[in-house]
C-alpha positions in Angstrom: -23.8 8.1 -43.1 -27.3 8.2 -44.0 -28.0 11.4 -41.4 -29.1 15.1 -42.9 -25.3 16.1 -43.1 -24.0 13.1 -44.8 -27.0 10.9 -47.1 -24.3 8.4 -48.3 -22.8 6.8 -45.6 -23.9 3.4 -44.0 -25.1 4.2 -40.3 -25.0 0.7 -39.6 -21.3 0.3 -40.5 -20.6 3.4 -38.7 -22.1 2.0 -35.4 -20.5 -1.6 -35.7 -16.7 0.2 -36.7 -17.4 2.7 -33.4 -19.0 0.0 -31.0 -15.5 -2.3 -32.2 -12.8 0.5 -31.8 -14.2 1.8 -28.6 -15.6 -1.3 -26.9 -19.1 0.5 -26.3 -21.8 -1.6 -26.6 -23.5 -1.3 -30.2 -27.3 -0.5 -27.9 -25.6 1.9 -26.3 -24.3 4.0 -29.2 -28.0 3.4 -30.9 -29.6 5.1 -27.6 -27.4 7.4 -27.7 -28.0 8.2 -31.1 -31.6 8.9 -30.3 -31.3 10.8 -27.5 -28.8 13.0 -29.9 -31.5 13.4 -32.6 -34.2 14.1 -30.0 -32.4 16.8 -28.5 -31.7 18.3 -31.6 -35.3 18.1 -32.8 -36.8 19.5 -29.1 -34.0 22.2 -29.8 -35.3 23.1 -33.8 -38.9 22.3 -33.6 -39.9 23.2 -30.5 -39.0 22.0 -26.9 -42.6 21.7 -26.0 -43.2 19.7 -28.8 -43.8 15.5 -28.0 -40.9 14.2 -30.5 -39.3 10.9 -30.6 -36.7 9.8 -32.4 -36.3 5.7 -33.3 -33.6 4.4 -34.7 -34.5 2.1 -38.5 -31.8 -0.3 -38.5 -33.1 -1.9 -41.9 -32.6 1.7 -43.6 -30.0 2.6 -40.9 -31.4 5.9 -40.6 -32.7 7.6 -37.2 -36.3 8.8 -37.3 -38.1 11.2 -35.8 -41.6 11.3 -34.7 -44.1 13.6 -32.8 -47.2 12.7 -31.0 -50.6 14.5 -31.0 -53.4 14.0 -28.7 -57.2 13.6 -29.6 -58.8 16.1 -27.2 -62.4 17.9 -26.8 -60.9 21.4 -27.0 -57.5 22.5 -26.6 -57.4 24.1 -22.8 -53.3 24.6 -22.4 -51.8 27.0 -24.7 -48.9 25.6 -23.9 -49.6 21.8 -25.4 -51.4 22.8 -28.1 -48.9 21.9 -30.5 -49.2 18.7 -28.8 -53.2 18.5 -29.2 -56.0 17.9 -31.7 -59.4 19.2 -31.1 -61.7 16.2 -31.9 -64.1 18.2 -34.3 -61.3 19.6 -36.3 -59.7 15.7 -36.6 -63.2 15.0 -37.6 -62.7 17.5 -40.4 -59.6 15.5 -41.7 -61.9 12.7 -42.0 -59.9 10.9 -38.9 -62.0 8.4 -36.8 -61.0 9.0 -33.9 -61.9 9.8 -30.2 -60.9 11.9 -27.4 -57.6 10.7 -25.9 -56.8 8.8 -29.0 -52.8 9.5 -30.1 -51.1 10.3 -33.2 -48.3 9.5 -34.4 -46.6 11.6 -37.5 -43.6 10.6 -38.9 -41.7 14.0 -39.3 -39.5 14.0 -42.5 -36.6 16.3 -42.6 -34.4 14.5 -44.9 -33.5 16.0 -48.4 -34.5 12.2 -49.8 -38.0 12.4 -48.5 -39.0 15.7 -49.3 -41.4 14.9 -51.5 -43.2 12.9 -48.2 -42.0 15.9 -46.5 -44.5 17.9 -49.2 -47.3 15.6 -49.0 -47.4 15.4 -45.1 -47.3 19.5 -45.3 -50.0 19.4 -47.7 -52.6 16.8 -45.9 -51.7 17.7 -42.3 -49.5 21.0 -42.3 -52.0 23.0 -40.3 -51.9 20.2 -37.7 -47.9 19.8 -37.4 -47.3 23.3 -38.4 -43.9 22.1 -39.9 -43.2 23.9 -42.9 -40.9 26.4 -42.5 -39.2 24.6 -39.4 -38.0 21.8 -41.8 -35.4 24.3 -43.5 -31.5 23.5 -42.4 -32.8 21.2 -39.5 -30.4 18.8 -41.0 -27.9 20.3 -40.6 -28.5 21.3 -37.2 -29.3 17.8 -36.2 -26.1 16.6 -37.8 -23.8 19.0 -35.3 -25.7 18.3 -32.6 -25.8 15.0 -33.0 -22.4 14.9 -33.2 -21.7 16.6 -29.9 -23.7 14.5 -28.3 -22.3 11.3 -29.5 -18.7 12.2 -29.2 -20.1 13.1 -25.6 -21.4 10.3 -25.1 -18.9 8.1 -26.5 -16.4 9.7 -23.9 -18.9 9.2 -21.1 -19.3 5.2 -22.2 -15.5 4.8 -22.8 -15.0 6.4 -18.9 -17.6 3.6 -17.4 -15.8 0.7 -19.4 -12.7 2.1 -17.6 -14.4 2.3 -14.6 -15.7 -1.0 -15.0 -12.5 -2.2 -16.0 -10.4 -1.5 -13.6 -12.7 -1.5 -10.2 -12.7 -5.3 -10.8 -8.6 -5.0 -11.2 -8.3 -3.0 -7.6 -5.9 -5.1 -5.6 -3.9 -6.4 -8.3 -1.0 -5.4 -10.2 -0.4 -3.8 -13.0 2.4 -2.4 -15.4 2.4 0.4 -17.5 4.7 3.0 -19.0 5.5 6.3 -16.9 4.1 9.0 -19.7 4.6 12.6 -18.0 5.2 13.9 -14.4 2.3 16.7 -12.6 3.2 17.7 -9.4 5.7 14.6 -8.6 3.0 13.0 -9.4 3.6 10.3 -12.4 1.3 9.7 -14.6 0.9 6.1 -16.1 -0.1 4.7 -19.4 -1.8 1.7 -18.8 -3.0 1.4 -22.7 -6.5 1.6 -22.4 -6.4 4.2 -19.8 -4.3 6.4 -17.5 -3.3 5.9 -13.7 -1.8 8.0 -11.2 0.7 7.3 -8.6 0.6 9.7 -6.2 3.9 11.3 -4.5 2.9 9.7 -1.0 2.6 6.0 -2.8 6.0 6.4 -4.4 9.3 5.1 -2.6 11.7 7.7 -1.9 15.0 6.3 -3.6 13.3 5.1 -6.6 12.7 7.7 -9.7 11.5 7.4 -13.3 11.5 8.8 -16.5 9.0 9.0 -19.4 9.1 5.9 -21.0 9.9 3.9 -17.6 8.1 0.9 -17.3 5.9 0.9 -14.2 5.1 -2.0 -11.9 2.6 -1.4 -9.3 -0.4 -2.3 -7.1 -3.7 -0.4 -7.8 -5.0 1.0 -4.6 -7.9 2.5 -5.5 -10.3 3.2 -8.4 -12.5 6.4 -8.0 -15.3 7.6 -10.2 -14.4 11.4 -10.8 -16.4 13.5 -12.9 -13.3 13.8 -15.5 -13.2 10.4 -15.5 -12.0 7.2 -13.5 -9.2 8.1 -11.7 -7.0 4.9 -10.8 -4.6 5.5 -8.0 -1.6 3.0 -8.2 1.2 2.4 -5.6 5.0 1.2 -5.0 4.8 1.9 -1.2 2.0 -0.4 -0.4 3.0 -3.2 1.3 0.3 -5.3 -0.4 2.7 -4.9 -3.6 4.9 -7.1 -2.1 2.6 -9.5 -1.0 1.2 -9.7 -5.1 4.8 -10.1 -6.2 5.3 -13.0 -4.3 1.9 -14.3 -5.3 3.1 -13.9 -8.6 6.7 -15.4 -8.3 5.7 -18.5 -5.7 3.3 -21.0 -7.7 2.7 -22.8 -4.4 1.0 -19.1 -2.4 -1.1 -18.8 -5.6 -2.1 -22.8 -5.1 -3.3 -21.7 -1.4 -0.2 -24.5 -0.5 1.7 -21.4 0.9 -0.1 -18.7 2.8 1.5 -15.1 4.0 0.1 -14.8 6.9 1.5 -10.9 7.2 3.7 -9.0 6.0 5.7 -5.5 7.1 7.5 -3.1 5.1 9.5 0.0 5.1 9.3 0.8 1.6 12.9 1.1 -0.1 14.8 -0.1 3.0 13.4 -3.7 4.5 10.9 -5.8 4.4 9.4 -9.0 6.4 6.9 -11.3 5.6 6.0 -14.5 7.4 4.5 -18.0 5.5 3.2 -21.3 6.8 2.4 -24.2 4.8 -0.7 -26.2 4.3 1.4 -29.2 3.5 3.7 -30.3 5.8 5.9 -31.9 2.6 6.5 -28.0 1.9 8.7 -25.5 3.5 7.0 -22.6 2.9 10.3 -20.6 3.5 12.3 -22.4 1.1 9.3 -22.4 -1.4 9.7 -18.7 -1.0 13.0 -18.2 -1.6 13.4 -20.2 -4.7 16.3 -22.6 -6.3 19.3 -20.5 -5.4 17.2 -17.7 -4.2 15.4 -17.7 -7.9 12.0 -16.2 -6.2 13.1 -14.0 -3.8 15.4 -12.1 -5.7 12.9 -11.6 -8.6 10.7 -9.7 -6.0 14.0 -8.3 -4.2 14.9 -6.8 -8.0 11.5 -5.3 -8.8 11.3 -3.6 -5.2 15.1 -2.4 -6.5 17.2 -4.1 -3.9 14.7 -3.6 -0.5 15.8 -6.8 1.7 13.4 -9.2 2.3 13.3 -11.3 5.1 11.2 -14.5 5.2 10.1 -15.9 8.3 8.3 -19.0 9.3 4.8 -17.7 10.9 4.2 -19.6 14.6 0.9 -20.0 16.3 3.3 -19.1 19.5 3.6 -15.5 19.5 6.8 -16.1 21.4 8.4 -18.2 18.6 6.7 -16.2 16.1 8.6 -13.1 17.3 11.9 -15.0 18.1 11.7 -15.8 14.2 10.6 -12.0 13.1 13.9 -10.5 15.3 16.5 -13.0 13.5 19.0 -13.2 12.4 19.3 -11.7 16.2 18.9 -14.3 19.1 16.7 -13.7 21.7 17.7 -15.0 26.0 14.3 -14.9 27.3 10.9 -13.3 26.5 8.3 -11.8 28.9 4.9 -11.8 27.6 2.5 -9.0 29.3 -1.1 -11.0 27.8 -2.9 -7.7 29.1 -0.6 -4.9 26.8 -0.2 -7.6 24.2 3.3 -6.9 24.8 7.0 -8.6 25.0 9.9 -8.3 26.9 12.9 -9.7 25.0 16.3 -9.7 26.2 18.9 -11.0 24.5 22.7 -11.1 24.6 24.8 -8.2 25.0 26.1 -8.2 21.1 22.8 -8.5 20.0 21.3 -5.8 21.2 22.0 -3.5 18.0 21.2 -6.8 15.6 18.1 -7.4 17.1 16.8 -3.1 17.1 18.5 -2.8 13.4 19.7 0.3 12.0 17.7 3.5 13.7 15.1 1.0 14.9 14.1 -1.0 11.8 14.6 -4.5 12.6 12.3 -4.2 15.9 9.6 -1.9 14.2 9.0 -4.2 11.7 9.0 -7.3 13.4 6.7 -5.4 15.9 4.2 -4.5 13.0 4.6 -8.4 11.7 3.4 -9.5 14.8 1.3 -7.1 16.0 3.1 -7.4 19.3 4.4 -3.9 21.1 8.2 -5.4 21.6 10.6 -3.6 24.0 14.3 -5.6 23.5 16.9 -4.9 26.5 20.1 -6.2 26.9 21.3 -9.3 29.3 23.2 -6.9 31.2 20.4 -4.1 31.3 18.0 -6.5 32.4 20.4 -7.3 35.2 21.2 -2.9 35.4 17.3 -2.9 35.8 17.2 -5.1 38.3 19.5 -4.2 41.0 18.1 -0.1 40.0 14.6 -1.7 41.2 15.6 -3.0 44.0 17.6 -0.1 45.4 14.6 2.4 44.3 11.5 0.2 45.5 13.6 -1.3 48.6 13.7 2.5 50.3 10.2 2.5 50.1 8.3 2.5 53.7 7.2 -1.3 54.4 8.5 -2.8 50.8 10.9 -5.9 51.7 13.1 -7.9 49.5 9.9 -10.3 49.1 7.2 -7.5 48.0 9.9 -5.5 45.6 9.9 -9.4 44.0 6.2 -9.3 43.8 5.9 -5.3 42.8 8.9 -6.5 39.9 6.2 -9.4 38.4 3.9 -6.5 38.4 6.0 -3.8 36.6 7.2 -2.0 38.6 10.5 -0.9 38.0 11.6 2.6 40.2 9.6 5.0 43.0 8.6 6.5 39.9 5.9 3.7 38.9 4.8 3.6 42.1 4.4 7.2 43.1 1.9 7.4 39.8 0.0 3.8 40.2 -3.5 3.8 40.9 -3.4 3.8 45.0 -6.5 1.6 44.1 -4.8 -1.1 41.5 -1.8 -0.7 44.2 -3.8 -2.2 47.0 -4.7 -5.3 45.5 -0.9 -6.2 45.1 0.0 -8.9 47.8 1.5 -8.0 50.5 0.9 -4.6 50.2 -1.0 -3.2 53.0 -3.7 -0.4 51.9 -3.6 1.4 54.7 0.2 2.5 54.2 -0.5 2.8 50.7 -0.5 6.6 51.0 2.4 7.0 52.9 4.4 4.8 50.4 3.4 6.7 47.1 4.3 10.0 49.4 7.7 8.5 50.3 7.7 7.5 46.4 7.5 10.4 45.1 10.4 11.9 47.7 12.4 8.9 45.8 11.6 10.2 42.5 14.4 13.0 42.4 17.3 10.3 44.2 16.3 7.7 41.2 16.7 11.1 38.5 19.6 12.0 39.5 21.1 8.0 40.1 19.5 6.9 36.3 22.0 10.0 34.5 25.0 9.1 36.5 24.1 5.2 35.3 23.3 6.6 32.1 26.6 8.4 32.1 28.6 6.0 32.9 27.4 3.0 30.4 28.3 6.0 27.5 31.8 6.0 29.1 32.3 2.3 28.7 30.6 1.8 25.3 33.3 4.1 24.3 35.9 3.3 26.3 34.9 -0.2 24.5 34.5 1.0 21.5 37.9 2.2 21.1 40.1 -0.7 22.4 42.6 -1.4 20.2 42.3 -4.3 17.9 45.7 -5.9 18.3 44.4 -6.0 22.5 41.8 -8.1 21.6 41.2 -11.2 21.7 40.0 -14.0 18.6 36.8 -14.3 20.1 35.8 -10.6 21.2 37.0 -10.1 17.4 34.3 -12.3 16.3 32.1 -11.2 18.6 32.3 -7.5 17.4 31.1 -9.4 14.0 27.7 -8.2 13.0 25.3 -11.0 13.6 27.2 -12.8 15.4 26.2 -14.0 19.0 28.0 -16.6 21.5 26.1 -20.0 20.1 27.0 -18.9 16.6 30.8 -18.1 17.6 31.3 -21.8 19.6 29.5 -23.5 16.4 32.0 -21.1 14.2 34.8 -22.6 16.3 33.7 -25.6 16.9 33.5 -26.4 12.9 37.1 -24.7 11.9 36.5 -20.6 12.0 38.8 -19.5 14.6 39.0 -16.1 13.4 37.9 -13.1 11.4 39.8 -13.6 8.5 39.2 -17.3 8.2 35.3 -15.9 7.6 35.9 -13.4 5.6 38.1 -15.5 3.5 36.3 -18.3 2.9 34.9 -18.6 -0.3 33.0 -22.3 -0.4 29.9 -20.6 1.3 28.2 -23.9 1.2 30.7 -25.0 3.8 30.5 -22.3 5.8 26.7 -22.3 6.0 26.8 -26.2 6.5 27.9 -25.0 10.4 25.2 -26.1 12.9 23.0 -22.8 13.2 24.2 -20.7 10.4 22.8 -22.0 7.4 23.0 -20.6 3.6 21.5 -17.4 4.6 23.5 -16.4 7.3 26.5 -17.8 5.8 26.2 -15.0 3.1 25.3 -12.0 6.3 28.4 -13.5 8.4 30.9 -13.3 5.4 29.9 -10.2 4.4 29.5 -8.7 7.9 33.2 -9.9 8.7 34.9 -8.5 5.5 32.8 -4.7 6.7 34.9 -5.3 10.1 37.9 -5.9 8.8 38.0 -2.6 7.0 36.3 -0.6 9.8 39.2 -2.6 12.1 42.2 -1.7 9.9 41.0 2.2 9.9 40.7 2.2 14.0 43.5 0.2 14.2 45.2 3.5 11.8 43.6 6.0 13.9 44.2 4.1 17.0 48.4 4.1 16.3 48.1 7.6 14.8 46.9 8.5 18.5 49.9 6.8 20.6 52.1 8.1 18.0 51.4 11.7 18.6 51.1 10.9 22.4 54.6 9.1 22.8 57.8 11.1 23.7 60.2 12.3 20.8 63.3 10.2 20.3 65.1 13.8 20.5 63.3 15.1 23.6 64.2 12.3 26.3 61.2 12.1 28.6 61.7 14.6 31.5 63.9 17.0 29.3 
């Protein structure tokens, strides 16, 4: 490198071997090696000194120049190393003229010393170099140096940066390297990422040397560098999987139109075709559920439901609740909300485990959903009627009216506007007062009525709960089924399945998915659901005998002894 430290090596090679390894572009490292020499030189020399260095690329060797300016008389004390007086350029036998420039080539190299003498000969007492020349090398080399490596890391940082803000929104894989602060650092190969605690999913852990699938959320600009943030939890990493897994969505044939998640438990996303010769659901889903368990296994095991999207939020919703069915839906336009009621034993299939299956068909939908029961609609009901019928002036017509409006107890109507409340039909304004008065008398009757109701339907769901099996009958066993509702239990024995063991013992699942209504899907959910019964039956059933066992008489203490 042909630089004061080191006089034999190739600059030129040195530039093209750093630009390759480190992907910097060879300009870059060139400016950067002039701003290094310059900074050196300022730093030797003089920092008032006017000093250039440019880099030769024929003798692939940086060189350094300083400026001096033709001037009447030297004014600034400061510049005058910088400056010329005109008469004493005239002495030098220079033609020149006030606010003409010259430029000196300053040599400091060991292999132009003898330039290095002549210059300090002709023009020493201009430049005033001579003793500044000594071990400036050296000093150049090391600061040079610095400056490159600097600069080098600076440059390497941007392509990063560059790199990976075009990649935000995509996925990428790396290797999990160390772990700061449950934090866990990934390898990416060309640079680092991080994926914060909050991005990770709960159940899932690593170790160093995991490989690491995930979506990059975000690419910052920090002052140590580009900082990528990565994430498992994002529910955009499931839409990219099956982007990646469904040729047809990354055709534009197949569109997700959302998507909901709950990161390590369930998931929901609903598709609609631009081609009505595709089903974007089965596209989805894959030859023998090929796709959909390719995303289901990189997500480890989070279930995946795939619904067809609707323009009718109504349908749309219907879809997003299954496999639960839904009676009858009551759409509030002005809430953007729903009413669904459904049967009885679907209640729990359509909420889901501590909510799930509601909250994430709510947040595919972007509906608010509120899911009662047949018989809690009904509950409802004759509760309204009771509660808004003892109001002053409110007949069997106007609690129908006040009902279409909302209103469900005294309670809704003690707390309406007395305003919005007027404009109801058939609701005179001038007793307005006096009914949300009388309302709010009702309030504590309603209380005290809605605990003993409340009270009461706990009674029965256990008293219900804990009927002996071998009391019931074939079809409330089936209905007890998870999944399984009254049409899917007539089509069940309609097509052969007269009871819980024929289900759960079936094992052509083709057949038993062939049943009008069940399909492949639910064909799988039903046989397994059934065989979960059967064990949970045969332990009550245990538990159940253990009871009247314990409770019975002794054979050797007659009752009444």
């Amino acid at each position: 490198m042909p630089t004061p430290a080191n006089p034999n090596i190739n600059l030129n090679l040195v530039l093209d071997q750093v630009a390759k390894d480190k992907g910097i572009d060879r300009s870059v490292l060139i400016s950067t090696l002039e701003d290094a020499m310059t900074t050196a030189a300022k730093k030797h020399f003089g920092q008032e000194r006017s000093l250039e260095a440019k880099y030769d690329a024929d003798k692939g060797v940086v060189e350094l120049f300083q400026a001096i300016t033709v001037v009447e008389e030297i004014t600034d004390p400061v510049q005058a190393v910088n400056q010329i007086p005109l008469d004493e350029a005239h002495k030098k036998g220079m033609e020149v003229e006030p606010g003409d420039e010259l430029v000196f080539q300053i040599f400091y190299r060991d292999e132009d010393a003898e330039e290095a003498k002549a210059q300090d000969n002709q023009y020493g007492d201009i430049l005033r170099l001579k003793t500044f020349r000594r071990g400036f090398g050296r000093i150049a080399a090391q600061t040079a140096k610095q400056v490159i490596l600097q600069r080098t890391r600076d440059a390497e940082r941007e392509n990063v940066f560059n790199e990976y803000k075009d990649r935000k929104n995509e996925i990428v894989t790396g290797i999990a390297r160390r772990f700061e602060r449950g934090n866990i650092i990934v390898d990416l190969g060309r640079a680092e990422a991080v994926l914060p605690v909050r991005e990770q999913v709960p159940r899932e852990t690593y170790r160093a040397g995991d490989r690491v699938q995930a979506y990059v959320l975000d690419v910052l600009r920090e002052s140590k560098g580009p900082q990528i943030v990565l994430s498992r939890a994002s529910v955009n990493l499931l839409t990219k999987l099956f982007e990646m897994e469904v040729p047809e969505i990354a055709e534009g044939i197949v569109v997700i139109e959302a998507a909901a998640r709950e990161p390590g438990g369930r998931a929901k996303i609903a598709v609609s075709s631009r081609d009505s010769d595709v089903d974007p659901v089965g596209a989805c889903v894959g030859m023998k559920g090929s796709r959909v368990q390719a995303v289901v296994q990189e997500l480890r095991g989070e279930k995946i439901d795939i619904v067809p999207f609707d323009e009718d939020p109504a349908r749309f919703v219907c879809s997003a609740l299954a496999p639960a069915e839904v009676s009858r839906v009551i759409i509030d336009e002005a809430n953007h909300a729903m009413e669904l009621i459904v049967p009885d034993d679907q209640l729990s299939l359509a909420i889901g485990r501590r909510g799930q299956n509601v909250r994430l068909a709510a947040q595919l939908t972007g509906w608010k959903l509120d899911i009662n029961s047949e018989s809690r609609v009904r509950e409802m009901r004759e509760f309204a009627n009771r509660s808004l019928g003892a109001l002053p002036g409110v007949n069997e017509m106007l609690v129908e009216t006040l009902y279409a409006h909302g209103f469900r107890q005294a309670k809704d109507i003690a707390e309406a506007n007395p305003e919005m409340l007027s404009q109801i039909p058939g609701v005179d304004p001038s007793r307005v007062p006096a009914m949300q008065e009388e309302a709010r008398k009702q309030m504590g009757l309603d209380a005290t009525e809605l605990s003993r109701m409340e009270r009461e339907r706990e009674q029965a769901r256990q008293a219900e709960a804990r009927r002996h099996p071998d009391e019931l009958s074939q079809t409330e066993r089936m209905a007890r089924v998870r999944g399984m509702g009254e049409k899917v239990i007539e089509q069940l024995v309609v097509s052969g399945y007269k009871t819980v063991e024929e289900i759960a013992n079936e094992k052509d699942l083709t057949r038993l998915g062939d049943v009008p209504g069940v399909g492949i899907k639910k064909a799988r959910q039903l046989k397994s659901a059934a065989e979960n019964y059967l064990v949970e039956e045969a332990r009550l059933r245990a538990e159940l005998n253990a009871e009247r066992s314990s409770s019975s008489p002794s054979p050797a203490e007659p009752a009444g002894a």
